[in-house]
Residue frames as qw, qx, qy, qz and C-alpha x, y, z in Angstrom:
[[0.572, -0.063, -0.344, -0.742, 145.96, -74.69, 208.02],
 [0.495, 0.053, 0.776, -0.388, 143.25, -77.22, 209.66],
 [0.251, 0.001, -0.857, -0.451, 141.78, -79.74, 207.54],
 [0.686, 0.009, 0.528, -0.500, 138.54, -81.47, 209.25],
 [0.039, 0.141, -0.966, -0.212, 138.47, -85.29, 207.93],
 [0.801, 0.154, 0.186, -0.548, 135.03, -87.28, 206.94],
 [0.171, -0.157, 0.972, -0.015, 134.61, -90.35, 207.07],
 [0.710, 0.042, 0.052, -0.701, 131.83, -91.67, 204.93],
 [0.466, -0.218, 0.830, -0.214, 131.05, -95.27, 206.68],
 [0.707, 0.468, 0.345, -0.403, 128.76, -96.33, 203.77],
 [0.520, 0.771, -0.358, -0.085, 131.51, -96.16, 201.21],
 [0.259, -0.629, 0.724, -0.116, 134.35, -97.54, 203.59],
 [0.967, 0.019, -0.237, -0.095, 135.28, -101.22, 202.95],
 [0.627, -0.707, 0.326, -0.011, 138.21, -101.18, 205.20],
 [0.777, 0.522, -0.221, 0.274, 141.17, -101.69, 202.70],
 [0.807, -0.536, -0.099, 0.228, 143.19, -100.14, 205.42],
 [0.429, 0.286, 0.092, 0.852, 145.46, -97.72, 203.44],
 [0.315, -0.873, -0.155, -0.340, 143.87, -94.88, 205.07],
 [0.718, -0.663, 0.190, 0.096, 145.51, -96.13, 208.69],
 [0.836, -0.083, 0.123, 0.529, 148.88, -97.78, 207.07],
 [0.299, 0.586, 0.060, 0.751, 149.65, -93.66, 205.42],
 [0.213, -0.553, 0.234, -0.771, 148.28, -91.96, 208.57],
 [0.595, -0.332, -0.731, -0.034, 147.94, -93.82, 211.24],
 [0.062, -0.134, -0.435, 0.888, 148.29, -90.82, 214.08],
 [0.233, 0.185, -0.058, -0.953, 144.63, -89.99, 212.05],
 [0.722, 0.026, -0.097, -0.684, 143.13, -93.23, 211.39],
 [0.253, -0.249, 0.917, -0.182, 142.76, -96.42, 212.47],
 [0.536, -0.094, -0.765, -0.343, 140.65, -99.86, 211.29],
 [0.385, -0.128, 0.725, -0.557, 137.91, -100.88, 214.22],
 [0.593, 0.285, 0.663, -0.356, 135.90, -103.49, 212.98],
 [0.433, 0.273, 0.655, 0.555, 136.84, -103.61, 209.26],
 [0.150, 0.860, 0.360, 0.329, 135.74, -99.79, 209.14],
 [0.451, 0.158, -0.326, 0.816, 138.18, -96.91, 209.43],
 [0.301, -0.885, -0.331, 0.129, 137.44, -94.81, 211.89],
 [0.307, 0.753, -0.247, 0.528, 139.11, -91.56, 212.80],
 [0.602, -0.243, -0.563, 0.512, 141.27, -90.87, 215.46],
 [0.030, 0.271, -0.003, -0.962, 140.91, -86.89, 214.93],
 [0.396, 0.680, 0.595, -0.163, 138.36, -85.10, 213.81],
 [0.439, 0.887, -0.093, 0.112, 141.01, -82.25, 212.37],
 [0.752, -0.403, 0.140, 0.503, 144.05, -81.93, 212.27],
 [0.177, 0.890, -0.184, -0.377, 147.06, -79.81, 210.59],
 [0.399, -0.350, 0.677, 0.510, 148.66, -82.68, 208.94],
 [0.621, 0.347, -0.110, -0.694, 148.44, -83.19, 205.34],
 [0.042, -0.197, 0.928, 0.313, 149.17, -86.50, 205.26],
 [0.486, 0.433, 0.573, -0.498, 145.31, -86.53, 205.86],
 [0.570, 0.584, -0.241, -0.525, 145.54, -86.04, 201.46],
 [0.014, -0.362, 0.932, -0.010, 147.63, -88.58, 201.25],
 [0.191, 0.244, 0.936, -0.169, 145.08, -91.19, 203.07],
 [0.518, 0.539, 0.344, -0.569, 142.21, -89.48, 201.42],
 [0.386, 0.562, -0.587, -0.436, 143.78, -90.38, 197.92],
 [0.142, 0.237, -0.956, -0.099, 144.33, -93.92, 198.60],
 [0.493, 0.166, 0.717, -0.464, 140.67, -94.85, 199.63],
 [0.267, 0.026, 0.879, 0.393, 139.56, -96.86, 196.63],
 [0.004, 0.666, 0.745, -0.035, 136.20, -96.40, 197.69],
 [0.033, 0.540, 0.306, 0.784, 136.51, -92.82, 198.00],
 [0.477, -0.695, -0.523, 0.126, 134.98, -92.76, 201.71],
 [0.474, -0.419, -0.177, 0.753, 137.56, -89.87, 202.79],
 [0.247, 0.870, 0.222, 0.365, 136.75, -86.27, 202.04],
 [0.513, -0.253, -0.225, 0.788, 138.89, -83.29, 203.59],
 [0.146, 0.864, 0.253, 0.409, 137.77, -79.98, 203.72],
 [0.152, 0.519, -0.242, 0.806, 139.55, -76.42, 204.87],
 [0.282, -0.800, -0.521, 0.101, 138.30, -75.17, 208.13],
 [0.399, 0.594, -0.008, 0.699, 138.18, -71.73, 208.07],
 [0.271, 0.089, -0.424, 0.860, 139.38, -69.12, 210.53],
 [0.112, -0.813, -0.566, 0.082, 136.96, -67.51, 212.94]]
């Protein structure tokens, strides 16, 4: 399965547990996470979407064409 990752910058406060669980998928540029992907097939991508305090990470399915 493919995930696609959001990042909502408005929420982010750049705790940084996002990158330190997935860093192949996110990273910290300026005290806001950014992504390195836009999808991907891992799931740690739940993982780092759990640990955002703020909530900034969503994850959704992408379905098959």
């Amino acid at each position: 399965m493919t995930y696609r990752i959001v990042i909502d910058r408005s929420l982010c406060s750049g705790f940084g547990s996002c990158a330190e669980l997935a860093p192949e998928l996110f990273k910290l540029e300026g005290g806001i996470a950014e992504l390195r992907v836009g999808e991907s097939d891992d799931e740690a991508v739940f993982d780092a979407a759990d640990s955002c305090p703020m909530g900034a990470i969503s994850v959704e399915l992408v379905e098959a064409a």
